[in-house]
N, C-alpha and C positions, 0 to 999 in steps of 0.2 A: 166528113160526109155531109152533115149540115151545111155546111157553107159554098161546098156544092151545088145543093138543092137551091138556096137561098140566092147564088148568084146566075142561076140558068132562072131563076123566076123574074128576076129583076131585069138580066138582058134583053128581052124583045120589049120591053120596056124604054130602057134608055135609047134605041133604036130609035124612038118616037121623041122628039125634042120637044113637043111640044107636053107628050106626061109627063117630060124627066123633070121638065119646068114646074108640071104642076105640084108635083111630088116634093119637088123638092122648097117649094111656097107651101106647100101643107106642112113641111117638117121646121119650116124656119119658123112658122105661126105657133106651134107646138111649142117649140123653144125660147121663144120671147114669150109668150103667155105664163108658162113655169119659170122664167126671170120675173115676170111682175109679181104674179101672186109671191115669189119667195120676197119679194120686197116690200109686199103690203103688210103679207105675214110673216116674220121671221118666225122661227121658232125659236123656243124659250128655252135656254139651258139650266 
């Protein structure tokens, strides 16, 4: 039921190439920023 909700929110979305682009540049910036910090900061076992 969730993933329902969650995929009718997102399609008139990807509809639009140009937010699916930006969306998807916001998620990649996310993702390489928590690669660096885990690189700066490892943590400590």
């Amino acid at each position: 039921m969730k993933t329902t909700i969650i995929l009718t929110t997102i399609e008139p979305l990807a509809n639009n190439l140009t937010a699916s682009y930006v969306i998807g540049a916001i998620i990649a910036v996310l993702i390489f920023g928590y690669l660096l910090y885990s690189l700066i900061k490892p943590e400590k076992f």
